[in-house]
N, C-alpha and C positions, 0 to 999 in steps of 0.2 A: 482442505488442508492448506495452512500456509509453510511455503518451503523457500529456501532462498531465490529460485527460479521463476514461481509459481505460485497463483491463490488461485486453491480450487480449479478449473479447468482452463485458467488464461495463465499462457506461460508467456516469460520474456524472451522476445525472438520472432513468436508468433504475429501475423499480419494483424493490426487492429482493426481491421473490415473485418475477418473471423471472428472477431466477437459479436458481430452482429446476425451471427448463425445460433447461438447459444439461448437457448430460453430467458426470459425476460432481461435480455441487452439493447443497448441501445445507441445508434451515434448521430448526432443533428448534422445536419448540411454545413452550419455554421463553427462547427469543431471536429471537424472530419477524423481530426487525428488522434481520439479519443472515444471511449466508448464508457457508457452509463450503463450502473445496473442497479434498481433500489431506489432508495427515500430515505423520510427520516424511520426508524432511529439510525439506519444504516444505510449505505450507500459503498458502493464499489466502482472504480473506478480502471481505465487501463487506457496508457498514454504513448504515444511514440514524438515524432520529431515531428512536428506541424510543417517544417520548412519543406517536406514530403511527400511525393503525392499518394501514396500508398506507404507510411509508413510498418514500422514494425512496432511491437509493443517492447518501452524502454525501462515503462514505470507503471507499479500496479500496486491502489492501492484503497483500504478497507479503510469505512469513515465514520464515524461515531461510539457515541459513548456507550452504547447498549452492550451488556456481556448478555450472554444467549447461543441463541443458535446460529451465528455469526460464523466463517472460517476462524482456525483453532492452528498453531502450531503445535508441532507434536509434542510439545512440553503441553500441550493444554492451554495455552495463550493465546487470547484474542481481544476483541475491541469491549471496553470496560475490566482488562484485568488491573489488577492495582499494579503500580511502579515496583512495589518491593519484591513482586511477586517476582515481576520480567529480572530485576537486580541478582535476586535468589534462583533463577534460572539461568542465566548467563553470565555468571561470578566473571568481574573482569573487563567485561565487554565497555569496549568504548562510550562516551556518552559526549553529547555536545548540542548546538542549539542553533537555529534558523529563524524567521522571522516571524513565526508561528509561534513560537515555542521549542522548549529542550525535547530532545530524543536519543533514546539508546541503541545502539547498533549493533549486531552480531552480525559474524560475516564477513566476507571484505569482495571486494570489488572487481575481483579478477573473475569468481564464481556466482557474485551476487550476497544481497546483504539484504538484513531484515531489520528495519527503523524502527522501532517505539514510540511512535512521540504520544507528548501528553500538554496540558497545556499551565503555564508558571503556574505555581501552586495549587496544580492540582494531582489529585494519587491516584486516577486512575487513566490508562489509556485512551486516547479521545483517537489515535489514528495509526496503522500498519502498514508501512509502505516497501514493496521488494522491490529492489533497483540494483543497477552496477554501478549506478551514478554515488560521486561522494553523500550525498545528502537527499533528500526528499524536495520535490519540485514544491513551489510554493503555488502555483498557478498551472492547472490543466490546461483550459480553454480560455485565456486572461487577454 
């Protein structure tokens, strides 16, 4: 379940070394401050402040274009849903754009917020990211 806090079992807040208790997780020596889980068509990710030596998790976030069996917000939303659908879900909801690509936001900042992005000119979701941060990190482990 993706929820403004949370995907699936890694919340924000949480140590990002605890993700490396969770079945098939993962964190390299070389990105300490980050933890992997997946491949292609999907991949998940969960990030804190690298500047850290044990950080917390800041940012977490679902990656590819497969719709499936992928984390699902409760409206039914996940990675490959179409743009209209998230628009027709979240009437309203802010939208704006980073170096990636545009994304739509529900949410805000003080509770946590859920990103859309997708990539120019395309209709369906390519990425899901839960943060308190204005925007979605462009770079995990960069």
């Amino acid at each position: 379940m993706i929820e403004t806090d949370r995907i699936g079992p890694v919340r924000i807040g949480a140590g990002v070394s605890s993700a490396k208790d969770l079945a098939g997780w993962t964190i390299q020596d070389s990105c300490r401050w980050a933890a992997f889980w997946g491949g292609n068509p999907l991949q998940m990710v969960a990030a804190g402040n690298s500047a850290q030596s044990d950080p917390a998790v800041e940012e977490i976030a679902v990656i590819g274009d497969s719709a499936g069996d992928g984390p699902h917000t409760q409206a039914g939303l996940g990675s490959g849903s179409s743009v209209d659908e998230v628009r027709a879900a979240f009437p309203g909801a802010e939208e704006g754009r980073d170096s990636y690509g545009p994304w739509i936001r529900t949410g805000d900042a003080a509770t946590g917020s859920i990103f859309f992005s997708y990539r120019e000119g395309a209709t369906t979701v390519s990425q899901i990211t839960v943060t308190k941060h204005d925007k979605p990190s462009s770079e995990y482990c960069g």
